[in-house]
Backbone as numpy.savetxt, mean C-alpha at the origin, in Angstrom:
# Nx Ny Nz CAx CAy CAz Cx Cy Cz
-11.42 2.19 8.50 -11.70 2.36 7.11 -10.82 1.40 6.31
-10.95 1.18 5.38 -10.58 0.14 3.78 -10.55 0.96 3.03
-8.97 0.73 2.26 -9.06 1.70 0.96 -8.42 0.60 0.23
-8.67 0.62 -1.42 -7.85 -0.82 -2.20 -7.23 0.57 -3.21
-5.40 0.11 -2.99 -5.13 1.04 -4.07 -4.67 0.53 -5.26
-5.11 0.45 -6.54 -4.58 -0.19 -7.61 -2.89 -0.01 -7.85
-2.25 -0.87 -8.16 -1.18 -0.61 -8.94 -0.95 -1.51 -9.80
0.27 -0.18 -10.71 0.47 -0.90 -12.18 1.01 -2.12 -12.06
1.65 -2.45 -10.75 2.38 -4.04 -11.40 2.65 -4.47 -9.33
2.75 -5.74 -9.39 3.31 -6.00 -8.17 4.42 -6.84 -8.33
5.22 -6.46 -7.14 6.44 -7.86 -7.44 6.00 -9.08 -6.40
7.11 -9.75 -6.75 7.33 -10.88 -6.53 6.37 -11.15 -4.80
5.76 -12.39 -4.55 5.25 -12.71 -3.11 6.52 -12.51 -2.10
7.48 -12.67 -2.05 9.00 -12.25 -1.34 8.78 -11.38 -0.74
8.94 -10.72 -1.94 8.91 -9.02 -0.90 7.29 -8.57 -0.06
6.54 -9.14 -0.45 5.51 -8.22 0.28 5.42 -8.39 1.64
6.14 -8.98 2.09 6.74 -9.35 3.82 7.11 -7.93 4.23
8.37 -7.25 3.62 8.45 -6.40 3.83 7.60 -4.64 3.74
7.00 -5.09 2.49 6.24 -3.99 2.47 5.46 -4.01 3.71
4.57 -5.32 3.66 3.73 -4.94 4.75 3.96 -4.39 5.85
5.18 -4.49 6.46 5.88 -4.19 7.47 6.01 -2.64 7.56
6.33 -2.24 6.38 6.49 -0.64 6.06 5.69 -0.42 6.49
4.35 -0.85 5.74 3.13 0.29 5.54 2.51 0.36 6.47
2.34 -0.85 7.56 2.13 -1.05 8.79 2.54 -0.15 9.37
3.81 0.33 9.55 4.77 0.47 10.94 3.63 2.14 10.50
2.91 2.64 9.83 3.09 3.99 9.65 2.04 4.81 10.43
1.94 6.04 10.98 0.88 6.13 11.80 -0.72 5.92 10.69
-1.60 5.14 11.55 -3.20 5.33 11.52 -2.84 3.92 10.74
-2.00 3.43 10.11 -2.57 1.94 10.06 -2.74 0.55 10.66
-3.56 -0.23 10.41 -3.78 -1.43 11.34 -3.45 -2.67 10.93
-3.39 -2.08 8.91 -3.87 -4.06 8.48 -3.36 -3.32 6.95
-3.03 -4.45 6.40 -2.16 -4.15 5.00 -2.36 -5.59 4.23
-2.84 -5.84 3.14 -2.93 -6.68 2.08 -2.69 -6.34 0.74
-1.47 -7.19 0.30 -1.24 -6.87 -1.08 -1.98 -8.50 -1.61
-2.30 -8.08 -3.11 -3.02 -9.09 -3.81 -2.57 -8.74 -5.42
-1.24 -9.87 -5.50 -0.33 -9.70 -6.60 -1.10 -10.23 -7.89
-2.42 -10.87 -7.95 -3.18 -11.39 -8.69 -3.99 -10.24 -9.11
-4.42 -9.04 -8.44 -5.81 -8.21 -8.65 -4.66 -7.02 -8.73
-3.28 -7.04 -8.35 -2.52 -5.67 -8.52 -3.29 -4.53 -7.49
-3.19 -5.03 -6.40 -3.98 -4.23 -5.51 -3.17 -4.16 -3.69
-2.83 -3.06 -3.57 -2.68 -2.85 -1.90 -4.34 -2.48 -1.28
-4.56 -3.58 -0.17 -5.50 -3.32 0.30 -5.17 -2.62 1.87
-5.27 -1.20 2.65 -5.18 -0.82 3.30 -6.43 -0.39 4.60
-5.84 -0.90 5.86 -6.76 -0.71 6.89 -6.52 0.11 7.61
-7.28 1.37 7.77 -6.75 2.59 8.55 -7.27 3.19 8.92
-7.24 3.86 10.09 -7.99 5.32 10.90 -8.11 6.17 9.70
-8.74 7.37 10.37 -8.94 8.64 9.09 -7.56 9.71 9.38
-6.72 9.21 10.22 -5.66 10.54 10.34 -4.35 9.60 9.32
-4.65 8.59 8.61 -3.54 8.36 7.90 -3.12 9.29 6.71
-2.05 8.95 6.68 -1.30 10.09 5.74 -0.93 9.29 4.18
-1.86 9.70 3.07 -1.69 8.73 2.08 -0.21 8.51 1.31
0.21 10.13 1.52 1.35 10.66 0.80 2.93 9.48 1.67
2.62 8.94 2.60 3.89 8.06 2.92 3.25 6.60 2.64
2.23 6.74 2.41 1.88 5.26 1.89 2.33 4.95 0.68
2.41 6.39 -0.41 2.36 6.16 -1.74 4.07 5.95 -1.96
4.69 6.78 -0.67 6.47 6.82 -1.17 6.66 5.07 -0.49
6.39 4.73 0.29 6.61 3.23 0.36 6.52 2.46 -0.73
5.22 2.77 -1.00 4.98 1.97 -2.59 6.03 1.92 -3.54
6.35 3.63 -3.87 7.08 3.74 -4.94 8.60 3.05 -4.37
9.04 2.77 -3.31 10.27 2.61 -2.89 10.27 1.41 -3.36
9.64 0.55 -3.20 9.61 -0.89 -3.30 8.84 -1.36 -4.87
8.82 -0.47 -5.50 9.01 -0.97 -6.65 7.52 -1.13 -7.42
6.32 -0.22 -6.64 4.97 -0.52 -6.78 4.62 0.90 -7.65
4.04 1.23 -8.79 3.58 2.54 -8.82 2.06 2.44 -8.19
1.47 3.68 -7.80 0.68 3.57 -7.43 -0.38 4.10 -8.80
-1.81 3.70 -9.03 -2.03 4.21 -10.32 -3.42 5.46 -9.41
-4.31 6.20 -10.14 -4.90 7.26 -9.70 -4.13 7.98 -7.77
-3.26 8.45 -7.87 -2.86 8.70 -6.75 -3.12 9.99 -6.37
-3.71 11.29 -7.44 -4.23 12.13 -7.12 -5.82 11.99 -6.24
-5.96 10.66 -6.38 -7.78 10.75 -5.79 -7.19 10.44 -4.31
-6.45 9.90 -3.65 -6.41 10.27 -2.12 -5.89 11.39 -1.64
């Protein structure tokens, strides 16, 4: 599955090395694209992923996530 999650702001191309790495390492995902132009995490994942550690990654690194009640 593909989910694109909007957020309010992205940082810098630098860091998304690391994020990706996060959001990766987490169970049920495969594939991770941030797109600092569209303000968008694009996520590739089984259906047993867990959105709720996707969203604290986000917030760790400096991303809010925006509609986060819809996952």
């Amino acid at each position: 599955m593909r989910t694109v999650i909007k957020v309010e702001r992205t940082n810098c191309c630098v860091f998304n090395n690391s994020l990706n790495r996060d959001i990766a390492s987490l169970g049920g995902v495969y594939g991770v694209n941030i797109d600092n132009y569209k303000n968008e995490v694009t996520v590739d994942h089984t259906d047993e992923v867990d959105f709720s550690e996707i969203f604290t990654k986000l917030k760790e690194n400096g991303y809010n996530p925006l509609d986060e009640g819809k996952y």
